[in-house]
C-alpha positions in Angstrom: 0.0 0.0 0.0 1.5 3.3 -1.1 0.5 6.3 0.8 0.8 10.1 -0.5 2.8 12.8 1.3 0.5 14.9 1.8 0.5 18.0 4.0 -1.8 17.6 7.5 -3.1 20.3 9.5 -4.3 19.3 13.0 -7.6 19.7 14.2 -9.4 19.2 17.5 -12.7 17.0 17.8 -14.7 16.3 20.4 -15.9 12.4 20.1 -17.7 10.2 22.3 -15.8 7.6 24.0 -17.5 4.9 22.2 -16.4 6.8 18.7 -12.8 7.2 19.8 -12.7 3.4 20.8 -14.4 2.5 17.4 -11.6 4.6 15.5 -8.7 2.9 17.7 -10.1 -0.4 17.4 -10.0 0.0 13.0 -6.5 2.0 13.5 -5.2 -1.0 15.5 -6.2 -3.7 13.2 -5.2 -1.9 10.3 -2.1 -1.0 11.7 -2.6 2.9 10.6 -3.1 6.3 13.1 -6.0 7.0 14.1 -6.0 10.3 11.8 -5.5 7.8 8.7 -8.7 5.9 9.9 -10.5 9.0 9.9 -9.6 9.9 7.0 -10.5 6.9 4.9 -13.9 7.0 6.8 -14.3 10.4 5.0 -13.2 9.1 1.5 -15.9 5.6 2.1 -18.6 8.0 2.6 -17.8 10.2 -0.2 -17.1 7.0 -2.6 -20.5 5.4 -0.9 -22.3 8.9 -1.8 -21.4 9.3 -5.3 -22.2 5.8 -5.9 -26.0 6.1 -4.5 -26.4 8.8 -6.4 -25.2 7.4 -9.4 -27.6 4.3 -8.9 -30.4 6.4 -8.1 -30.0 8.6 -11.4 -29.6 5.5 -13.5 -32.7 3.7 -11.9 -34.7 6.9 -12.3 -33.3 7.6 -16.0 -34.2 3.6 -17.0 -37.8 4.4 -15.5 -38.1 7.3 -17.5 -36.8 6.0 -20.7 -39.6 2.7 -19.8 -42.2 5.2 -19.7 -41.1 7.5 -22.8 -41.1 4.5 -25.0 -44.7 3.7 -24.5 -45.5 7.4 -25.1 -43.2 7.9 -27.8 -45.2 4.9 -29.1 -48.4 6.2 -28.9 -47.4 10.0 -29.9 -46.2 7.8 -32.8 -49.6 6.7 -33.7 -50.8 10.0 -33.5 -48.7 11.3 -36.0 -49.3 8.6 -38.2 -53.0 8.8 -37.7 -52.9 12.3 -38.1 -51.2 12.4 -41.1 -53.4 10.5 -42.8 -55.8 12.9 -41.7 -54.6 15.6 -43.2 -53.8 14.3 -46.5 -57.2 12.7 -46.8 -58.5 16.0 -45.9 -56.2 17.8 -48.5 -57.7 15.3 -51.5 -61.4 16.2 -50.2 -60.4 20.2 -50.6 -59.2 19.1 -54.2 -62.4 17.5 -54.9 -64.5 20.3 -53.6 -62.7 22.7 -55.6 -63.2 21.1 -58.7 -66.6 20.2 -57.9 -67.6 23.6 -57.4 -65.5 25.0 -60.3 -67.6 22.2 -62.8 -70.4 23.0 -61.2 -70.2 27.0 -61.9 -71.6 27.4 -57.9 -72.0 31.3 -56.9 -72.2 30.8 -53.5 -71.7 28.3 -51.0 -74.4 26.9 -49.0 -73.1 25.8 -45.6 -74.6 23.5 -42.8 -75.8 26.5 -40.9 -78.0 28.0 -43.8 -79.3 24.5 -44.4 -78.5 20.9 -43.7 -79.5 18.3 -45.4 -80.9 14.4 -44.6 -77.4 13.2 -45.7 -75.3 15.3 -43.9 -77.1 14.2 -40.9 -76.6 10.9 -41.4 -73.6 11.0 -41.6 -72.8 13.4 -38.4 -74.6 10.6 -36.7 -72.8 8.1 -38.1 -69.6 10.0 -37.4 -70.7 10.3 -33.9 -71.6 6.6 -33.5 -68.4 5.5 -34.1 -66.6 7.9 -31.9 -68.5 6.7 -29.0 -67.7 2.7 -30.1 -64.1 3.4 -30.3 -64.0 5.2 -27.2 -65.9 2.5 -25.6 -63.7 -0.1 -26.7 -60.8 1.8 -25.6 -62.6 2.2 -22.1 -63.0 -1.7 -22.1 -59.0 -2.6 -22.9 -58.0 -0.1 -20.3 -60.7 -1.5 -18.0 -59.5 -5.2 -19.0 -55.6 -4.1 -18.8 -55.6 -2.5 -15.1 -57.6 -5.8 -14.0 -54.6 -7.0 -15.5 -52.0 -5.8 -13.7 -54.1 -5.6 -10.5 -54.5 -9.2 -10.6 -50.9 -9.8 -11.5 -49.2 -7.6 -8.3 -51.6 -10.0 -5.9 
């Protein structure tokens, strides 16, 4: 075991009796003065320290990462859904242009001035299948947390 010069600048403590038997005890099995003990108790608990610390930021960066991934997964299908959206919706703008361009319109009639059997179909048609999906996405997160709750038991 090599040990550095290193300058020491004495300092007074006061220690229980019980401390001060502890640090002679380790000083005497070690074969090192008591200031040498002292001093490697001081380096343990800053090694020990920087190590928890370092655990606890990799367990809490692998939990974040866990629960990223399923996000990034479903921002995913967001984006993917809603660009299908939008292109679907850009090719319907197309098709209305031309349709009124063909069709020599003057003005446009909206759904406020007057709606008709059709469009109200299909609003309620629209609106039926909203409420199924979110139903059945009700259900598999219904299903899913009996799931897991069953699982921890």
């Amino acid at each position: 075991m090599h040990e550095k010069k290193t300058t020491k600048k004495g300092s007074y403590f006061l220690l229980s009796p019980a401390t001060k038997d502890k640090i002679q005890t380790i000083a005497d099995e070690k074969h090192v003065s008591q200031a040498d003990v002292i001093t490697e108790a001081i380096d343990y608990f800053y090694t020990d320290r920087d190590e928890k610390y370092a655990l606890f930021k990799n367990m809490i960066s692998d939990l974040m990462d866990e629960k990223f991934a399923t996000m990034q997964d479903k921002l995913h299908r967001i984006q993917v859904t809603g660009n299908v959206v939008d292109r679907d919706t850009k090719i319907l703008l197309e098709f209305m242009n031309h349709y009124y361009l063909i069709n020599e319109f003057k003005d446009l009639i909206t759904t406020e001035k007057y709606k008709t059997n059709g469009m109200q179909q299909a609003e309620d048609l629209i609106q039926k299948r909203i409420h199924k999906h979110r139903q059945k996405k009700l259900d598999y997160e219904k299903r899913k947390s009996q799931k897991q709750q069953g699982s921890e038991v």
